[in-house]
Structure formats: C-alpha cells, structure tokens
C-alpha positions in Angstrom: 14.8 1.7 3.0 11.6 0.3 1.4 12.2 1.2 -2.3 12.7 -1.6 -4.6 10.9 -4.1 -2.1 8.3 -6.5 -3.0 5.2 -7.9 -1.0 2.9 -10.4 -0.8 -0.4 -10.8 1.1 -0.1 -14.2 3.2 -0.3 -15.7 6.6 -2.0 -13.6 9.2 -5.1 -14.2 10.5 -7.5 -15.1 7.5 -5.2 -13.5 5.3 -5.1 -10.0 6.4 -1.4 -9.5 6.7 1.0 -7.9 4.3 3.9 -9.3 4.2 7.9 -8.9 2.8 7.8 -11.1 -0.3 11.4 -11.2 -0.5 12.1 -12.4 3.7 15.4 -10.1 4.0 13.9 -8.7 7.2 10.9 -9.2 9.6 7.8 -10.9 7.8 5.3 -8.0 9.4 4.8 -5.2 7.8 1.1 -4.2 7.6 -2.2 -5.4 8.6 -5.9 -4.4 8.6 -6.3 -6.7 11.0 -6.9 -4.2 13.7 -10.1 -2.6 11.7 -13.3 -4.2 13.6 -15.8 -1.7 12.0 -14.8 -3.2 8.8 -16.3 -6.8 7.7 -14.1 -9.3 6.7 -14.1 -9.6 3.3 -13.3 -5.9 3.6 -10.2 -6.1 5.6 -9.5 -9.0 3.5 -9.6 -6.5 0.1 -7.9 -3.9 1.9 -4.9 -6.2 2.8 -5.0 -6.1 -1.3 -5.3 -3.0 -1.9 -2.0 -2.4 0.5 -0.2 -5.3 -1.2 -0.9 -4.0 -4.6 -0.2 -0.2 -3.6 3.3 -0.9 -2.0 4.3 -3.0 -5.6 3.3 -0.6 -7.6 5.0 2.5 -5.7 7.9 0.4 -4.9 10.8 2.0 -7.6 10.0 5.3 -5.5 11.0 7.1 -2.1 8.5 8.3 -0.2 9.7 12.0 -0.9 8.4 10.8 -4.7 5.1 9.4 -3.2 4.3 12.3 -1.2 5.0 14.8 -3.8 2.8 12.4 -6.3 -0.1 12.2 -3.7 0.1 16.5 -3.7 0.4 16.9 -7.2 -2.7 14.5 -7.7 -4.7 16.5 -5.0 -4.0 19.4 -6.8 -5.5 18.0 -9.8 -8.3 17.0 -8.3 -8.8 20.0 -6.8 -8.6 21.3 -10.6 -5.6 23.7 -9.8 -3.6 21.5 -12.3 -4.5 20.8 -15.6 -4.1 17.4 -16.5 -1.5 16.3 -19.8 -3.9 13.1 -20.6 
C-alpha cells in the first residue's frame, strides 16, 4: 500500500503537513498540526522528522518496520547483542 512511496513536507499551514511527493492519491497524509503543546518550530521539525522517517522506511512493509522497531527495543533493552 505505502511501500515504495515518496514524501515531501509542503503546503499545510506553516508547513506542518506531510505530503505524497509523487500525487498518485490524496495530498494528506500526516500532520503535527494538531499538537498545540508543542511550539512551532517544533511541529515544524517534527513534520521533518515524519517526512524523513517515511523515505527512509519506504522499500519496507510495515510487518518489516514493526519487527525492526522490536528487534531494536530488544537491543536497547540489552537482550540482543549488537553485530556493529
């Protein structure tokens, strides 16, 4: 559904929203927009950090994502050792 897709963060108000870069469906897709405890140059780097997280998970399914998010918990956690 998502994998492979690329986004951008444009348009919105003050350029909080995160958007489909490649306009094959919907423009909205996230926003922090909705965050008033957070300043706005926060919710401006967290639109960022959204954009920059879905390109650089975007070759995986979620399946993959959520497995990666448990296996890096674990590590963490120090269950795992790590291979670096």
């Amino acid at each position: 559904m998502f994998q492979g897709r690329k986004y951008v963060q444009q348009g919105g108000y003050k350029g909080w929203a995160v958007r489909f870069a490649d306009n094959l469906s919907a423009p909205g897709v996230a926003t922090t927009s909705y965050s008033f405890a957070m300043s706005d140059k926060e919710r401006y780097e967290m639109a960022r950090r959204i954009t920059a997280a879905l390109n650089l998970t975007s070759k995986y399914t979620i399946d993959q994502i959520e497995a990666m998010c448990v296996a890096q918990a674990a590590r963490d956690a120090g269950k795992i050792q790590s291979s670096d």
